[in-house]
N, C-alpha and C positions, 0 to 999 in steps of 0.2 A: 338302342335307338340309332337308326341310319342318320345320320346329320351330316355330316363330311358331304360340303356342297361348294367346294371353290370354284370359280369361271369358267375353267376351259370345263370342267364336270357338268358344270350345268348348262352351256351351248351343246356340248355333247346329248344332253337329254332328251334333246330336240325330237330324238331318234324317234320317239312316241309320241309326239304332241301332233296336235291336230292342225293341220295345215286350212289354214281360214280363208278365204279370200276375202280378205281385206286391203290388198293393194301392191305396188311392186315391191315398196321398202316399208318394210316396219308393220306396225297396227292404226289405224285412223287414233289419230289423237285430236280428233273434232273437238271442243268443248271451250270455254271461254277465251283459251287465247291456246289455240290448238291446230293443228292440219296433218291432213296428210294427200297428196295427191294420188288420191287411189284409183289409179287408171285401170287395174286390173280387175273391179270389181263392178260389175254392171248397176244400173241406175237403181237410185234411192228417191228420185225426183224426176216426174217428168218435164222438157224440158223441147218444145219445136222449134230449132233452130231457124232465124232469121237469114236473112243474104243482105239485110240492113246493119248500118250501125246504128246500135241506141245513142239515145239524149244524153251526154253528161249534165246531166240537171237534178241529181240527187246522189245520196250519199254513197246510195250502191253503186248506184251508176260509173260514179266517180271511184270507186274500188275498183271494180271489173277493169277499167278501165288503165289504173292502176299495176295492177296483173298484168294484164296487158302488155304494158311496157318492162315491166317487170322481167317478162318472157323475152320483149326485144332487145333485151340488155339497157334497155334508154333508163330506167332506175333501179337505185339496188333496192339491196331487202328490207334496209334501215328507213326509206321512205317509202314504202309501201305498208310493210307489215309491222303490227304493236311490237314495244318492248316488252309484253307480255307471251305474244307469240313466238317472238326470236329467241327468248327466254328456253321453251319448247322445244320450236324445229330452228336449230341455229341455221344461221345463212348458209353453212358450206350445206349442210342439207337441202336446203331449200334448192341450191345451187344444181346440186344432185340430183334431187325430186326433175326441177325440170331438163334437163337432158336425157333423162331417161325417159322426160313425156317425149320427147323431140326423136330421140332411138327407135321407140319405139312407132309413134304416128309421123314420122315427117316432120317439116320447119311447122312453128307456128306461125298463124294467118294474121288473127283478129279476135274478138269478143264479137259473138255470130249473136248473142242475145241477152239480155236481162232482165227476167220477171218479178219485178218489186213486189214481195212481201208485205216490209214496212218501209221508212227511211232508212232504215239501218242494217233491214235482211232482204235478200231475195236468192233469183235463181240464177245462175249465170251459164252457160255457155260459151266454153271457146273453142276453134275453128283452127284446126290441123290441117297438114297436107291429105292424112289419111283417115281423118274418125274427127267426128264431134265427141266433147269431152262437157259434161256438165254436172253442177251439184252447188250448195246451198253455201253463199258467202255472207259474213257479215261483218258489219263495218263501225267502228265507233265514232262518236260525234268528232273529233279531231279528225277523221276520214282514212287511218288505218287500218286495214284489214285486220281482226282478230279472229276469226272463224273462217276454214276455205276448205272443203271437202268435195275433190273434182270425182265421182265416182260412177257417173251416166255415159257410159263411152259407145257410139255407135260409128262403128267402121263405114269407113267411105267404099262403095265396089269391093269389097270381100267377095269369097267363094270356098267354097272347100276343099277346093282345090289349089288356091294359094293355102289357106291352114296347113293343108297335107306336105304342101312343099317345106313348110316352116320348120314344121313338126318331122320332118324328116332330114332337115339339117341342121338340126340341135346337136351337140359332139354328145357321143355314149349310143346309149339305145333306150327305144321306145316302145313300146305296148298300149295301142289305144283302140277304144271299141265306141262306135256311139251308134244303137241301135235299138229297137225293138229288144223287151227283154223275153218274148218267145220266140223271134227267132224269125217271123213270119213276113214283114216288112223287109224291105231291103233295108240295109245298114248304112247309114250315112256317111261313117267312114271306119274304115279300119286298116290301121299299121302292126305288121306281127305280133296278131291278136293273140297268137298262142305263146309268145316269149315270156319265158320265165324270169320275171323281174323282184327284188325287192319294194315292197312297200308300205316299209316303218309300218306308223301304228293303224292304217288300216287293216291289218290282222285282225282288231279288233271285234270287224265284221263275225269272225269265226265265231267269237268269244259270245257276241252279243246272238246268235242263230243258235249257239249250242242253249244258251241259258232260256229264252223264249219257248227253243222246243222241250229241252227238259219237265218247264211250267205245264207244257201243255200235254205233256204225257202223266200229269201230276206229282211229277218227282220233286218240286218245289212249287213256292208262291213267288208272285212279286214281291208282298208284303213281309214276306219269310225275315226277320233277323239273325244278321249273325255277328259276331265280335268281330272287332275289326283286329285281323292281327301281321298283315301283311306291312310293310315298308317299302317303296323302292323311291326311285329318285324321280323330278319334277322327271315332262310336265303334272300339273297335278296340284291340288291342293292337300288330300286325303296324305299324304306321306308326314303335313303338321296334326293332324288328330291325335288323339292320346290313344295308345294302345287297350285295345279292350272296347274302345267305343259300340255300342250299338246301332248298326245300319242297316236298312232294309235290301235286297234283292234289287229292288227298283232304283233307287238310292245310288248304290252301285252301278248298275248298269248308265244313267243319265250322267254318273260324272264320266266314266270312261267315255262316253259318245262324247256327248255336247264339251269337256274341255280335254280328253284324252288323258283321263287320270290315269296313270302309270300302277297307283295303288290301290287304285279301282280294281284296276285289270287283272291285277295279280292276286287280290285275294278271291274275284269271281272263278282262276283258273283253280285255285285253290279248293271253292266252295264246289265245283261241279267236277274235278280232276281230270288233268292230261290228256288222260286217252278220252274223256269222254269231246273234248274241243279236238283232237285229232282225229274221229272219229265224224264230228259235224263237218270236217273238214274234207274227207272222203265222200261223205254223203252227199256235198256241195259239188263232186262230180270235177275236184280237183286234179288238174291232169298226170301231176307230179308232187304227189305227197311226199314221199322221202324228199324230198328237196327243202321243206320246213319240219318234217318230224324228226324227233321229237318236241314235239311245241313246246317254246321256250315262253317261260315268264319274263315281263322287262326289268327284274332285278338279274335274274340269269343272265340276260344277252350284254346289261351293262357289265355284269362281271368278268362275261367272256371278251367283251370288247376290250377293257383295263388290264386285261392280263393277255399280251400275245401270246405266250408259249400255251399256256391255258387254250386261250380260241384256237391255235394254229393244232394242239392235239384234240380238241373237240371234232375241228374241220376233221378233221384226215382220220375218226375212228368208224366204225359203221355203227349202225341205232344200237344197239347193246355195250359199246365202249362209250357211249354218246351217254348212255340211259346211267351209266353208273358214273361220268363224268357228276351229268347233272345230282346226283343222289347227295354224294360227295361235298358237291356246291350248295346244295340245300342247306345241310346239316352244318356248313359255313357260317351261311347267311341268316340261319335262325340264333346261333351262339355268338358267332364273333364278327360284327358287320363290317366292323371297324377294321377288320385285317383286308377287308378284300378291297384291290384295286379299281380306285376311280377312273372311267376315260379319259383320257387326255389330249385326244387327236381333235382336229378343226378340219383336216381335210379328209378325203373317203377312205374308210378302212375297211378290209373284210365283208366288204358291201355284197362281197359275188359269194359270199359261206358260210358269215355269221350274220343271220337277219331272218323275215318271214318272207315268201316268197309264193309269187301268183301271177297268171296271166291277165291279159283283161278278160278274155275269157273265164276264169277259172273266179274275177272278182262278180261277171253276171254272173255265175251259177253259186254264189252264197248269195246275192240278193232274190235268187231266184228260192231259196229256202226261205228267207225273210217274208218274200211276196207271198208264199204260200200258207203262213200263219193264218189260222181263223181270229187269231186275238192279235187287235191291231198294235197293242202296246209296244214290242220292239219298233214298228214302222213307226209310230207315236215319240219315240227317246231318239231314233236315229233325225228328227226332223227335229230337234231341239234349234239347233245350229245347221241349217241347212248352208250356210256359206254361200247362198243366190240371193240377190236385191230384189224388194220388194215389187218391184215393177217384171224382171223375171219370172218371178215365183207364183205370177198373177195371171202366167200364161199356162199354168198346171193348178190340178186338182190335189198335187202331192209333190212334195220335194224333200228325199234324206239325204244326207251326206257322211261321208267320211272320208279323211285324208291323212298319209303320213310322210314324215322325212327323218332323215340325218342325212349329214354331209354327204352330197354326191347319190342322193336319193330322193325321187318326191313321188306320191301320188295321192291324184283328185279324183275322187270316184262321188258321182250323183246316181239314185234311183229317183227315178218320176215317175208320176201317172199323167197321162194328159188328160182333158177335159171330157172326152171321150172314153175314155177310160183303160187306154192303153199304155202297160208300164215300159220304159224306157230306162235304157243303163247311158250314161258318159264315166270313162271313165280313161287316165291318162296315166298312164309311168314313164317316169324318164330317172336313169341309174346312169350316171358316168364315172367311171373310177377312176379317173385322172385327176377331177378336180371338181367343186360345191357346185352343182345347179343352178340356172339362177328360176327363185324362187318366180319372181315377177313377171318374168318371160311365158313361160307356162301356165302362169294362171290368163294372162292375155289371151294366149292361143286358146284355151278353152272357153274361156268366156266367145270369143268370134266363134268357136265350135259350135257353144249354146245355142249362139243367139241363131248360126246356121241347120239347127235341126229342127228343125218343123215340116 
């Protein structure tokens, strides 16, 4: 049993989890005495900003308001927000949250609106140099805020052409594609659409087109059970199940998408074998296959990562020193888990040798495998966790998602359909090998991306 899961091991996991947009720092911790100022994540609420100030003449009003000042430094945290909240998101947070609203949009203005719910909830809106920021506050009878989720952000005079400049002075390198996924439209935008980047566990993609088409060539079911006998390390939940468990095909595949189960993934490479997800991977019209083959499981890649000499002779053998590395590493990892090295690094490692690798290009042409399915099901799993806000998502007919990271790695890749019925790829890599990405930046930039392609 894999258990050995100390800190720096499981930050290192990260490598495969699914990269959420849920905001610049952290996850929304919305809920009874919760926040998070998720600017990075487009609207959950609609919200028409005013050029008035509201009434402080109720409870909300008197939050927002609140905030407000909050924002101008005129109160701290301790008078605006519960002891229940500060409990949560302590002050230096808090602190933090907002200068990085201020980073990234300009000085704060004002409270531009507030749509009263009840006395105690509504909608707020506040008013940056550069974006309106709004989403649903609410306020206990003593009139501190216990609930504040800012997650409506509409940029002031954007263009994609500031994006492009942004996005191209981020330190490392980038790969971004946001177009039409035949081809036929002009492309909204693209930065060295063909550069070969890392990006973590959207590999996935591969994994989830090989198993779809397999179904459909009838070489399995969704419904198909098989034991569970794989292990690797978060993210994930499946690495606590008991060995032996009984799971369906589908089962598998919905956790690896929707929360990037790690041991999802690995025992689907398991059930459908190697060459047969190196091979969907070819088919996907991938420009540089040898650059990820031989397709690594993420118990393997953790392994190679926790052992440099290990990864550093993996890197430097060709696919047949590669192939009996891995053989070796198997027959490890099934008897003695326990002997093989944890990651322990926080900043980027082997980012450029040891990982899965794709262009933005090279990520349309596996969803362009997905799109091609007569059975919607994989399109159906990868739309669990679409990672776009309800108000978003309401401008398309379809919306999937997948995303991945480790230190000094990230990418956001969406498939749409618009209403018309034209499918669309966004999709964003940014690799820096000097030092961690910032997560919250990137999701910003794409979300203006989003809201600029139409």
């Amino acid at each position: 049993m894999f258990k050995r899961r100390n800190k720096p091991a499981t930050r290192i996991a990260s490598i495969c989890r699914d990269v959420i947009l849920l905001g610049m720092i952290g996850k929304s911790l919305f809920a009874t005495a919760a926040l998070a100022f998720l600017a990075a994540n487009p609207a959950m609420a609609r919200t028409a900003p005013s050029q008035t100030e509201p009434k402080s003449d109720s409870l909300t009003q008197q939050g927002a308001q609140a905030v407000a000042e909050f924002l101008h430094g005129k109160r701290t945290a301790e008078e605006v927000f519960s002891p229940g909240f500060l409990a949560v998101v302590p002050k230096s947070q808090l602190q933090a949250l907002a200068a990085k609203l201020a980073e990234q949009f300009g000085p704060f203005d004002a409270v531009a609106s507030v749509e009263e719910k009840n006395p105690n909830q509504g909608i707020v809106t506040l008013r940056y140099a550069k974006a309106t920021i709004a989403g649903p506050i609410t306020i206990d009878n003593g009139g501190k805020v216990t609930g504040l989720l800012l997650n409506d952000v509409k940029p002031l005079g954007d263009s994609v052409a500031k994006v492009q400049a942004d996005l191209e002075a981020l330190p490392g390198k980038v790969s971004v594609l946001s177009a039409s996924l035949d081809g036929k439209q002009s492309s909204v935008l693209e930065i060295a659409p063909d550069q070969q980047l890392a990006i973590g566990s959207t590999f996935k993609l591969y994994v989830l087109s090989a198993l779809a088409h397999s179904i459909e060539r009838g070489e399995h079911r969704w419904d198909e059970v098989v034991n569970l006998t794989e292990k690797s390390l978060p993210s994930g939940q499946m690495q606590e199940w008991p060995a032996g468990a009984p799971v369906t095909l589908h089962t598998l595949a919905s956790m690896m998408i929707s929360i990037s189960d790690n041991t999802a993934t690995d025992q689907l490479i398991r059930v459908l074998g190697r060459k047969a997800i190196g091979d969907e991977l070819r088919k996907s019209g991938h420009s540089t296959p040898d650059k990820t083959l031989p397709f690594l499981t993420t118990h393997e890649l953790f392994a190679l990562k926790g052992n440099p000499a290990l990864g550093a002779q993996y890197a430097a053998a060709d696919e047949t020193g590669q192939e009996a590395i891995l053989k070796r590493l198997d027959v490890q990892i099934k008897t003695d888990p326990a002997s093989i090295p944890l990651p322990q690094y926080t900043e980027p490692h082997a980012i450029d040798t040891l990982e899965w690798f794709a262009s933005a290009n090279d990520i349309a042409g596996i969803f362009r495998r997905i799109v091609a399915l007569k059975d919607p099901t994989a399109r159906q799993i990868l739309a669990i966790s679409p990672s776009m806000s309800a108000s978003d998502r309401a401008r398309f007919a379809y919306v999937g998602y997948k995303g991945g990271s480790e230190p000094g790695v990230l990418n956001l890749s969406w498939l749409m359909q618009t209403k018309s019925g034209e499918w669309r790829v966004l999709t964003i890599s940014w690799n820096d090998q000097s030092s961690p990405v910032d997560q919250g930046k990137l999701e910003m930039l794409a979300t203006r991306l989003l809201k600029l392609s139409e």
